[in-house]
N, C-alpha and C positions, 0 to 999 in steps of 0.2 A: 247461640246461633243468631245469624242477622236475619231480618222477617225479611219475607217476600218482596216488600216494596222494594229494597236494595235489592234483587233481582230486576227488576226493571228496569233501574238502573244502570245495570254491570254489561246487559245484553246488547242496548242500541251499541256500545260503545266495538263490540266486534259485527258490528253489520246486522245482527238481529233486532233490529227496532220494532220494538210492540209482540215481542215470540209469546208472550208470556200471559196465559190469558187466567187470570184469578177466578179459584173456585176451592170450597169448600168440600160439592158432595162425594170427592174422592177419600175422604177424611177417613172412614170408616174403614171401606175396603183398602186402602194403603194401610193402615194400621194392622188387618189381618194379612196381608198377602207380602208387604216387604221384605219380608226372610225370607220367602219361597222362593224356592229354583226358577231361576225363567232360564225359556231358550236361546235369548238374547244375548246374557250377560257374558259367555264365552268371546264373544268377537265383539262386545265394548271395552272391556275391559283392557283401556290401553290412553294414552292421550291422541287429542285428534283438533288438527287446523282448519280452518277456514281458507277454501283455496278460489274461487269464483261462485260468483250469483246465477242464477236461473229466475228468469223474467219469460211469464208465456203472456203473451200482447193478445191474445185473442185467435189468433191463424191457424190453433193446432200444433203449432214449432216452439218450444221454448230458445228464447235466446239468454245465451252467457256473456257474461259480464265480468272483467277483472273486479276482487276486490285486494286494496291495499291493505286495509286498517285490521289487518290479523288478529283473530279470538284465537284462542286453547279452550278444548274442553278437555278435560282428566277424566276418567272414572275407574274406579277403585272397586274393591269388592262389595262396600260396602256405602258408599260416597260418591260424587263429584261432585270436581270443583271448576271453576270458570274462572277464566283469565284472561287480558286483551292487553295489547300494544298500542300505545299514545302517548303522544311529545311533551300534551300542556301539563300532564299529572303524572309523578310517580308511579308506573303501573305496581301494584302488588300481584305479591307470584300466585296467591290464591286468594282470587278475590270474596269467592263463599263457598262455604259448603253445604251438600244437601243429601238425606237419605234421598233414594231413589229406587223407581220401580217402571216396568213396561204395562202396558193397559193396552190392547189392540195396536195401533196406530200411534199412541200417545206415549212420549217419556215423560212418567209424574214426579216431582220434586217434593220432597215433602220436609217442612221446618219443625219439626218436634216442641220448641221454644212456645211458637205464638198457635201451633196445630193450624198450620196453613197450609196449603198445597198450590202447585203449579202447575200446569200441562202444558207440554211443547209438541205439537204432532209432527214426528218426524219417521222418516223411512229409512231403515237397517239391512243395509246387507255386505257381509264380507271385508268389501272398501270401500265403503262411500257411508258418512252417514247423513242424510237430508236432511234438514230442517225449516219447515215449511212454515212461514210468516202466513200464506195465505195459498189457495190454489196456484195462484197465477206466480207466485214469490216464493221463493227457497234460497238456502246458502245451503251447498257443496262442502262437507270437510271430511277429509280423509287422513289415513294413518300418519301421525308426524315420525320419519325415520329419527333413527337415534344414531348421533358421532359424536356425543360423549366429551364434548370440547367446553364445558363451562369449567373446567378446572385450569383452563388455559387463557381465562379471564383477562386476568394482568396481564402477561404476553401482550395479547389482543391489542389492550389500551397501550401498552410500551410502546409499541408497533406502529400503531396510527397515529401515535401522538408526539413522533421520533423522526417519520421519513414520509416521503411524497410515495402518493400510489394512484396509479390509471387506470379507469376502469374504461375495456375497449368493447365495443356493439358494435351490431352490424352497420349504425349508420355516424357514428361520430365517439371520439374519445374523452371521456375527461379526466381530467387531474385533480385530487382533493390534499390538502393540507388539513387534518385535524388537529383541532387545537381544544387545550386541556381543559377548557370552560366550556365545553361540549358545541362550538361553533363550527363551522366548515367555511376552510378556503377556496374553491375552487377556482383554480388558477390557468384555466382553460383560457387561450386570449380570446374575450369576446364571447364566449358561448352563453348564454341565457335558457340557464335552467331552473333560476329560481322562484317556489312558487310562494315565499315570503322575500318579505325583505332581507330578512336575516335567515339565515339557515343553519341547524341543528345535527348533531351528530349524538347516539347513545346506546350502552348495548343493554340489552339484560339477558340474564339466565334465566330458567327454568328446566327443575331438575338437574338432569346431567347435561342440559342443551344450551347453547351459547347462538345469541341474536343478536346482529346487528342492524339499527336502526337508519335511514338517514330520508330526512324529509325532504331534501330538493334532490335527491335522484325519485321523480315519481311518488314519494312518498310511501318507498319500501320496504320491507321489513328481509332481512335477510338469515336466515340458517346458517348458521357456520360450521363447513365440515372439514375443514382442516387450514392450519396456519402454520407457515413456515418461514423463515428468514426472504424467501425471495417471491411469495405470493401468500396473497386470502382468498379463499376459496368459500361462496357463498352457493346458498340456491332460493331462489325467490317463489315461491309457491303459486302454481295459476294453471288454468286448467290446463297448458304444457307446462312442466318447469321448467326455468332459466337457471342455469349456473350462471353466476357471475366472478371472475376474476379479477382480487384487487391487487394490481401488480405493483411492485415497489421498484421507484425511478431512482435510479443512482444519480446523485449531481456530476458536472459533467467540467464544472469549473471553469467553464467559458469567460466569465467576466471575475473582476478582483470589486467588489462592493466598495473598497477604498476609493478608486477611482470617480465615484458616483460625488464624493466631498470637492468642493468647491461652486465657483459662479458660471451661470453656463449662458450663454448665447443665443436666442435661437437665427439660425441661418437660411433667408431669405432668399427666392431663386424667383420670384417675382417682384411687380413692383410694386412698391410701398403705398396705402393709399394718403392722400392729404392731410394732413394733422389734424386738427380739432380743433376751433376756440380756444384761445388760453384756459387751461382749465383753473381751479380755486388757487388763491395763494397756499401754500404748502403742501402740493399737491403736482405728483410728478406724471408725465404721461410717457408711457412705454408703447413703441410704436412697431418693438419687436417681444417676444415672449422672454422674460427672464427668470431663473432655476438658483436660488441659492438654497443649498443641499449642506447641511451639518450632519455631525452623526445623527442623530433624530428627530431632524427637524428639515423642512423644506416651503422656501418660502416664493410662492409664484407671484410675478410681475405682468400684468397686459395690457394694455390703454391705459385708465385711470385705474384698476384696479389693484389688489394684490389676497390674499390669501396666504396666510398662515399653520402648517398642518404638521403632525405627525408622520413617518413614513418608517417600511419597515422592507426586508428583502423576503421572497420568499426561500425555502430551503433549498430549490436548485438554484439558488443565487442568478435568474436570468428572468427573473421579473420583479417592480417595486408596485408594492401598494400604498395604499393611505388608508386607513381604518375609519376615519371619518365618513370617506366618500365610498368604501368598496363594494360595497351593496348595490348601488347604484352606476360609478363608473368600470369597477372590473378594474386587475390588473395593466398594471403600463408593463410592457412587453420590452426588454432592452434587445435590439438586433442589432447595435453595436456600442462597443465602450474601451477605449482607452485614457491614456490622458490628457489627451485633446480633445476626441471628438467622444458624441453621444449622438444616437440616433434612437427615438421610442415608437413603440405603437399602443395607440390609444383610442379610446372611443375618442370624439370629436370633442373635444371642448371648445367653447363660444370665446373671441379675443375680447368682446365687450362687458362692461360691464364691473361690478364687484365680487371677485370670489371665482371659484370653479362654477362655470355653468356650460351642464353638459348636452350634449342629443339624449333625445327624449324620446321613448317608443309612444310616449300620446301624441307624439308629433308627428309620430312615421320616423323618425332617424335614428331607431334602434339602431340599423346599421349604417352609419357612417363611424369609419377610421380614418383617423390619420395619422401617416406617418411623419415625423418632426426630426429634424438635425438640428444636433448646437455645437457650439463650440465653446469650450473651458476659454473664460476670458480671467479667471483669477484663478488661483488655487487657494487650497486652504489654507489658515493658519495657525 
């Protein structure tokens, strides 16, 4: 059995930070009374989530609080165990287990191994079980329902790792591309929802229950209650629950990515400003934006600059990225593409300079776009 200090551990990590206050003089009486009947154990006996916090400021009013970072608690007839959802660590499905018993007010944990005990004062009833960090602070968790969807595991990742899906809210849509090294594309043009740089996608089970993960939507942890060829169907836990629907986008075949191969133009509707200085010997100045585009590779031209990068389409084939830059610029958005012309949208990128250099939201130009025409002056070979 793991000692108690890995409990203090296990617990910040689902929102109970500091639950767990060590003592000894339960030692005796949990050793007599563990096997006894309590009146409790009929309606713990089940697993149970963490769905919002309660915070009382002083006024008399407890205020709620979403929490993200989802625990489980198990209890068994004889046992529980704890468990929490997290991105940096491999969660394990049971992170410990512990004999257990009711005291007044108090759930006592008890490690047989090191003869340690723990107390958690928490309040039982029906559906809800409280768990009070301190008068003023609690976490709220209540019955986790059961849909039985971790045998549908593989599906799950086939799925999200095969075809584009949107997820629509009341106040804006986004598109995610999952891809197999558990990243996320969010192919939204321009929406800024990321609260890393990079953003993660992962599921895991427990028991018969299948969760999915994903840190730049809010940092949510999602229930999965049915999957089917033409949607994902989640529900987010919180003092209301949210159903979330992950809808899957048919590509639409608007553009032919062929197309995208060769040298492009950019096409000029104002006036040019004055050269520059002769720039260095061996050293060319582009006074318009220039695109040569190979199968995987695309190499931009601007003033004295240029830029060298990977580039990839996404699966509706009507946006390119660069994997280098995408974290930071977002999708280039094609609204038009034959074999002549090309028209993109994009965050704004700077004509000066060496390299892509883009609008900066420490600058305030998170939002600036622009939209850009070229025209195919070579094709491929």
């Amino acid at each position: 059995m793991a000692s108690s200090k890995n409990i203090t551990r296990i617990l910040p990590l689902i929102t109970l930070q500091h639950l767990l206050m060590k003592s000894r003089l339960f030692y005796l009486y949990l050793t007599l009374h563990l096997l006894a009947c309590n009146s409790a154990s009929q309606p713990i006996e089940k697993t149970w989530i963490s769905k919002y916090h309660l915070h009382n400021e002083g006024i008399g009013e407890e205020v709620i609080a979403s929490n993200t970072l989802k625990g489980l608690i198990r209890f068994d007839k004889d046992s529980v165990a704890i468990s929490s959802f997290q991105f940096m660590d491999v969660v394990e499905k049971e992170v410990e287990k512990f004999k257990y018993t009711f005291y007044d007010t108090s759930l006592i944990l008890f490690n047989f191994s090191s003869n340690e005990t723990d107390t958690i004062p928490v309040l039982l009833n029906d559906s809800q079980l409280i768990v009070r960090v301190s008068p003023e602070m609690g976490t709220v968790f209540e019955s986790l329902p059961t849909y039985h969807q971790a045998k549908e595991a593989e599906k799950l990742v086939n799925y999200l790792t095969s075809f584009t899906y949107k997820i629509v809210t009341d106040t804006f849509e986004v598109f995610y591309e999952f891809q197999k090294d558990y990243t996320t594309f969010s192919t939204t043009p321009h929406l800024k929802l990321f609260i890393n740089e990079k953003a993660y996608w992962k599921w895991n089970q427990y028991g018969t229950e299948l969760f999915l993960e994903l840190d730049d939507f809010y940092g949510n942890v999602m229930h999965i209650k049915a999957i089917t060829e033409k949607e994902i169907i989640g529900v987010i836990y919180d003092k209301e629950d949210r159903e979330i629907i992950l809808e899957r986008v048919l590509p639409q075949d608007k553009f032919d990515p062929l197309d995208l191969i060769g040298e492009w133009e950019e096409i000029v509707d104002y006036p040019l400003p004055p050269p520059p200085p002769p720039p260095p010997v061996g050293v060319r100045y582009y006074d318009k934006e220039i695109l040569k585009i190979s199968e995987n590779e695309l190499i931009r031209h601007r003033d004295l600059g240029s830029d060298t990068v990977q580039w990839q389409m996404n699966r509706l084939k009507d946006k390119l990225f660069i994997p280098k830059y995408f974290y930071r610029i977002g999708a280039w958005t094609i609204e038009k593409l034959d074999d002549e012309h090309l028209t993109i949208k994009r965050k704004w990128i700077y004509s000066r300079g060496l390299g892509f250099r883009w609008a900066s939201r420490d600058r305030g130009q998170d939002h600036l776009i622009q939209h850009i025409k070229f025209r195919k002056i070579k094709v491929s070979e």
